[in-house]
Phi, psi and omega in degrees: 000142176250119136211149199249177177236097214036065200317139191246151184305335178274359178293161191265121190274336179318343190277325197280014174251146168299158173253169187292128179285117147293082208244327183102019184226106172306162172331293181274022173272264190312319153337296181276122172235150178247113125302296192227155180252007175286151195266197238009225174064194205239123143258152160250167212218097197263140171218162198219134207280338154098177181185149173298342195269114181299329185280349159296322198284315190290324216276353178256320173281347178296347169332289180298312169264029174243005175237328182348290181292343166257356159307309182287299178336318191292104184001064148110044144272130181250318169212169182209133212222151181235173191189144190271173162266315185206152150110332195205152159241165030273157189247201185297294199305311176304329163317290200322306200303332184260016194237006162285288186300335179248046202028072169281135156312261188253144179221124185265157193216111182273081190298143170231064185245150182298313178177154191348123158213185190295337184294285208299344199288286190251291184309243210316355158291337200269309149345289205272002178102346192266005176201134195269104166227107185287335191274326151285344157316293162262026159235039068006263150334289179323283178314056135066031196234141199258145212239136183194123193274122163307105143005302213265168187270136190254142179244174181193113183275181200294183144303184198267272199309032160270352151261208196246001189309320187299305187317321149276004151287309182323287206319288157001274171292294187318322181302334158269005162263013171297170164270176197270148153240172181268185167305339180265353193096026198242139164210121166000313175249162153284119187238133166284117164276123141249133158254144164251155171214168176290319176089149187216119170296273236296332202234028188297347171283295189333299199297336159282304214271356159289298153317323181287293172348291185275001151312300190297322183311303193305299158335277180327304210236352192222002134127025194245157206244012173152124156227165184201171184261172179195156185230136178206037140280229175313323210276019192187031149073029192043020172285162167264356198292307193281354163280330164314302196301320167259073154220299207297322184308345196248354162292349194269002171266293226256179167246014168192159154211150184282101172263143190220122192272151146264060186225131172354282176213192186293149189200126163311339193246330172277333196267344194226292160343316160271284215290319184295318157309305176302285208309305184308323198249026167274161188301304191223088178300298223268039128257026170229127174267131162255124189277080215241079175202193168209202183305281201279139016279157168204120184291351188261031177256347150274296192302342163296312201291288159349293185298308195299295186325266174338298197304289183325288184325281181336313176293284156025000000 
């Protein structure tokens, strides 16, 4: 894990993201893993909301290849396959369109999105064929993004926040910007949690009763003395303006604060490009730790996957 403390205009920030794997494997290589070329049976389809930054892109197929071999293990999978939404391929349709060619039955499909949105809501059913909406359909189309009703029968597991997962990831992460305590559990300073998220006009409650969760979580159970959110996706324009607002609202409480993004994996234009502008133009950057990471990697986001799968088949 990286995380820094008040970053000065000459650190470089690109150091603070992870790098891009040399595996010797193009993309749509690593997408596709086959157990068997026999036809009927199960692919699972991991999607993903996709991104220009290949280390984002790799850090959603290490998914795949950290689950790939006990997936195939589950009673009558044959492949297991990832796919992007938008921006790269491979994308949902070409996957779906080749597990279509290689006559698969049913392909359960494993959003690996945080929570509800317009995407998991609307965009990836209409993707796939399972729900007819011409207006969306065609903005779709405007954005490129190819629309394709699939042959094998689709199943479709929860989202990510249907476990408990973030909340043991935050802790994780979160845990080297605590302050020191003494033996009684006492510490000196006081600390402010900000999280960030993309945030959703279409689900703006949801994505607040989400979040507020992990605020209270934070509060409760990790040792932080007031947390609170901030959105710096679609839905606020990509500014950094409501993450400034909140570090400086939460300096004028505490005497440090923990800033932490809540996104799926790394990405350069959110993690260093926004957050890293906020964190320079808050009132006092050197009373702020920056957690300059995400979920992933995180192993127990293969073992959700592992699990949610088994489970689906079985209801099945």
């Amino acid at each position: 894990m990286h995380s820094r403390s008040g970053t000065t205009g000459t650190e470089d920030p690109r150091r603070a993201g992870p790098h891009l794997p040399d595996d010797g494997l193009d993309e749509a290589a690593r997408a596709c893993s086959i157990g068997s070329h026999e036809p009927g049976g199960t692919a699972i389809l991991l999607v993903s909301h996709g991104s220009h930054s290949p280390v984002w892109r790799h850090a959603l197929l290490d998914v795949q290849a950290d689950t790939a071999e006990d997936l195939l293990r589950l009673p009558g999978v044959r492949q297991v396959r990832s796919a992007f939404m938008e921006y790269t391929e491979p994308s949902i349709a070409s996957q779906l369109r080749a597990l279509d060619e290689a006559r698969v039955a049913t392909v359960l499909i494993v959003p690996l999105l945080l929570t509800i949105s317009d995407h998991s809501y609307d965009d990836i059913p209409v993707i796939c064929g399972v729900r007819d909406d011409a207006t969306i359909a065609a903005r779709l189309a405007r954005e490129h993004i190819e629309t394709y009703r699939a042959q094998a029968h689709l199943v479709f597991a929860p989202l990510l926040d249907f476990s408990q997962l973030v909340e043991r990831n935050l802790a994780r992460r979160l845990a080297p910007l605590l302050p020191a305590r003494d033996t009684l559990g006492a510490s000196a300073e006081r600390l402010g949690l900000v999280l960030v998220g993309y945030g959703s006009a279409d689900f703006d409650r949801e994505w607040n009763q989400f979040f507020g969760k992990i605020d209270r979580f934070a509060e409760a159970q990790l040792g932080v003395d007031g947390s609170v959110h901030a959105w710096c996706g679609h839905l606020v324009q990509y500014s950094a303006q409501p993450t400034v607002e909140a570090i400086d609202a939460m300096l004028a409480r505490y005497d440090r604060v923990a800033l932490v993004p809540i996104f799926v994996a790394y990405d350069p234009m959110f993690h260093e490009t926004i957050l890293g502008r906020a964190l320079q133009q808050s009132s006092c950057p050197e009373r702020v730790s920056y957690s300059c990471t995400a979920i992933l990697p995180e192993p127990e986001v293969a073992q959700w996957v592992v699990e949610i799968a088994g489970e689906m088949l079985n209801r099945a």
